[in-house]
C-alpha positions as CSV (number, residue, x, y, z in Angstrom):
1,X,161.7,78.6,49.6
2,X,164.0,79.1,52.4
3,X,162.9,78.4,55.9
4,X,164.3,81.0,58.3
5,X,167.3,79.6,60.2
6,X,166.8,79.9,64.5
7,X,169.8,80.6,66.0
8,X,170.3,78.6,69.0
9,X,172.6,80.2,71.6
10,X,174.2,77.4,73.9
11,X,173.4,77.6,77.3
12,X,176.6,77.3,79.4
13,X,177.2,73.9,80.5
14,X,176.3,73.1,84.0
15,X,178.3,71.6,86.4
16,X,176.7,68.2,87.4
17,X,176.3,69.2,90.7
18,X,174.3,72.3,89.8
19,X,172.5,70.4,87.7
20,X,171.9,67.9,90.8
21,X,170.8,71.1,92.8
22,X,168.3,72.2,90.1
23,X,167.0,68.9,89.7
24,X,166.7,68.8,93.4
25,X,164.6,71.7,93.7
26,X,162.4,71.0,90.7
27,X,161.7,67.8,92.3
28,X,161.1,69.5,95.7
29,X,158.8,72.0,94.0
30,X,157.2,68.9,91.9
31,X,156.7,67.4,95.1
32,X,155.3,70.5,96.4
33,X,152.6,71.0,93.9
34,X,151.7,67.1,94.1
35,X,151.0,67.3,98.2
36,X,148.9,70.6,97.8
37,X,147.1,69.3,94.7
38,X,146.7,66.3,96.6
39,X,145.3,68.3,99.5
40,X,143.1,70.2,97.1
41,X,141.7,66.9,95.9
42,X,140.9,65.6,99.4
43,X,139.4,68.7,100.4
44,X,137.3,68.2,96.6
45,X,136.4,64.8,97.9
46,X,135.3,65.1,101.5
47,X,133.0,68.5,100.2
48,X,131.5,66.2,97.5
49,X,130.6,63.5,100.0
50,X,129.5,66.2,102.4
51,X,126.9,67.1,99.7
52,X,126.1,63.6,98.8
53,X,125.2,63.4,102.7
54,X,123.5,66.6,103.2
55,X,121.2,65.8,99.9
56,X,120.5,62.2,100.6
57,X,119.7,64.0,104.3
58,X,117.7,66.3,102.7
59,X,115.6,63.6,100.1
60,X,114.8,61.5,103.4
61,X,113.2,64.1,105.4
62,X,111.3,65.1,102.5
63,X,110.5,62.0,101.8
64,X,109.1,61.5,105.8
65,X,107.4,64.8,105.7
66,X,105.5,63.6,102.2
67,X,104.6,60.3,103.8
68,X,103.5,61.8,107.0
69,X,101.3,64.3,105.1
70,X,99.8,61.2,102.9
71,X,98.9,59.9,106.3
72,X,97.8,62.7,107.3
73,X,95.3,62.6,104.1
74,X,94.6,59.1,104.2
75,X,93.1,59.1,108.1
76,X,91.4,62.4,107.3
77,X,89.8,61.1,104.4
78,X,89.0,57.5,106.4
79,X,87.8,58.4,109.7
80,X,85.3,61.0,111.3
81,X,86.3,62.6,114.4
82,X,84.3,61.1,117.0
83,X,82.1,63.8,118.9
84,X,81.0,63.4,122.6
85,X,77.6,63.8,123.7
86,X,78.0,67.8,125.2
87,X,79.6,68.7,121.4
88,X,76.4,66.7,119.7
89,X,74.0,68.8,122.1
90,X,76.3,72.5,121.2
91,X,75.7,71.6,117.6
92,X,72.0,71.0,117.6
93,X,71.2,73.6,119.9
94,X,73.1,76.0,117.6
95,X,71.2,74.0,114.5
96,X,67.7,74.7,116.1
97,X,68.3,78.3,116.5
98,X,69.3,78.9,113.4
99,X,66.4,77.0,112.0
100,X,64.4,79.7,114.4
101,X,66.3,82.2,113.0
102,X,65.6,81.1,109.3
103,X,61.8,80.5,110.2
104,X,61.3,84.4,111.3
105,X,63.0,85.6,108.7
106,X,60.8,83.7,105.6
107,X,58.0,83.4,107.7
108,X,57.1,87.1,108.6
109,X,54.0,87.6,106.6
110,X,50.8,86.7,109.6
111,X,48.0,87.0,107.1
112,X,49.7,84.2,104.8
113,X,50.9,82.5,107.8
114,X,47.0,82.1,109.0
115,X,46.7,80.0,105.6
116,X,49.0,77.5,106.1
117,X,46.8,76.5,108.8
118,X,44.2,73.2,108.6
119,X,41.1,74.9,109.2
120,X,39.1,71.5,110.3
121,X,41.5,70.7,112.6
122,X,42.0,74.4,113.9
123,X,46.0,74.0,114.4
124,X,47.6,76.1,114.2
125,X,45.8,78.9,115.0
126,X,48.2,82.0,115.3
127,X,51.4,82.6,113.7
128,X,53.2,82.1,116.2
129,X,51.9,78.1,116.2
130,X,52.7,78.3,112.7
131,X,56.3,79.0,112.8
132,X,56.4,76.2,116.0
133,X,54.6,73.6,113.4
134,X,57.0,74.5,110.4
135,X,59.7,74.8,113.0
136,X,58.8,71.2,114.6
137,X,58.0,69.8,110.9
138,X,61.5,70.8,109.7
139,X,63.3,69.3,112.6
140,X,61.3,66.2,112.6
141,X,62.4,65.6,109.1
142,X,65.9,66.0,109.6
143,X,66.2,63.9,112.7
144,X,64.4,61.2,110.8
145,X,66.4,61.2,108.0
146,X,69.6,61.3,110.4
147,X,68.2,58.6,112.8
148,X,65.9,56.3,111.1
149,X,67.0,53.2,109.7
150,X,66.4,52.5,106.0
151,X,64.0,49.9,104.6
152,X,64.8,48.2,101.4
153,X,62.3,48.3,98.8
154,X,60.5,51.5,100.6
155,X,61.0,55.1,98.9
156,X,64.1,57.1,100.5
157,X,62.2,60.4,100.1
158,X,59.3,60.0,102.5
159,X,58.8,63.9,103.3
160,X,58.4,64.8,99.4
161,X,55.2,66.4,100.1
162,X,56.5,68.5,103.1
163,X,59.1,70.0,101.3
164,X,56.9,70.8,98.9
165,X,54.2,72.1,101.4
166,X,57.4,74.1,103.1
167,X,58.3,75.5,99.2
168,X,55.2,76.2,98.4
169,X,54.8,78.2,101.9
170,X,58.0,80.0,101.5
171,X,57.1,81.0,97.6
172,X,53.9,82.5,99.1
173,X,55.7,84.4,101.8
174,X,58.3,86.4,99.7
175,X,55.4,86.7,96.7
């Protein structure tokens, strides 16, 4: 096997001070490079610890606006909102009409409303007294259950049979 000869053509010698200049330059370009490579890495750097900033920035507000919004949670979830005496009144005025309203409409029949009544007692007499005495029933139960304090060892349902009476009287009305 042969292996192919390279001809090497001589370069023409240099003069040492050409060879100084070269070098010279080289180096200069060398040094060149190195300050805007260095520059590039700064530049690298500072953008890298920008980031860093702006995401650790970033994490911590998060982080407040998940531990305000915990809060948030928590005190919803521990306290009632206190009501004063004119918003208790708004709400049970608007409760008692639409306890009217309910009355009316499930209580229309007069004929099976004149039923309901006790007839040794003779109350009520028209329908009208009726719907007042289911009305009057209805709200007397849910203000005792909101406002009467609790007895231990007595039964929690005390108006069983009125809720049944009022069942029983709605069941007959839409019959």
């Amino acid at each position: 096997m042969s292996v192919p000869r390279t001809i090497e053509m001589k370069k023409p010698p240099l003069t040492r001070d050409k060879e100084n200049q070269y070098l010279k330059s080289q180096a200069r370009e060398l040094y060149q490079r190195h300050l805007v490579d260095s520059e590039k890495i700064r530049r690298l750097h500072d953008l890298v610890s920008q980031g860093r900033e702006d995401a650790s920035k970033a994490d911590r507000l998060h982080h407040e606006e998940l531990t305000k919004l915990y809060n948030k949670i928590n005190s919803l979830q521990m306290r009632r909102e206190s009501l004063e005496d004119i918003q208790v009144l708004d709400k049970m005025r608007i409760l008692n009409q639409n306890l009217e309203l309910w009355i009316q409409s499930n209580f229309k029949d007069v004929k099976r409303l004149a039923g309901l009544g006790q007839p040794d007692v003779q109350f009520p007499r028209s329908s009208l007294q009726c719907r007042a005495w289911i009305q009057g029933c209805v709200t007397e139960m849910i203000y005792d259950s909101i406002f009467s304090p609790f007895y231990f060892g007595l039964p929690d349902d005390p108006w069983g049979q009125i809720i049944e009476f009022i069942k029983a009287g709605v069941g007959k009305t839409r019959a």
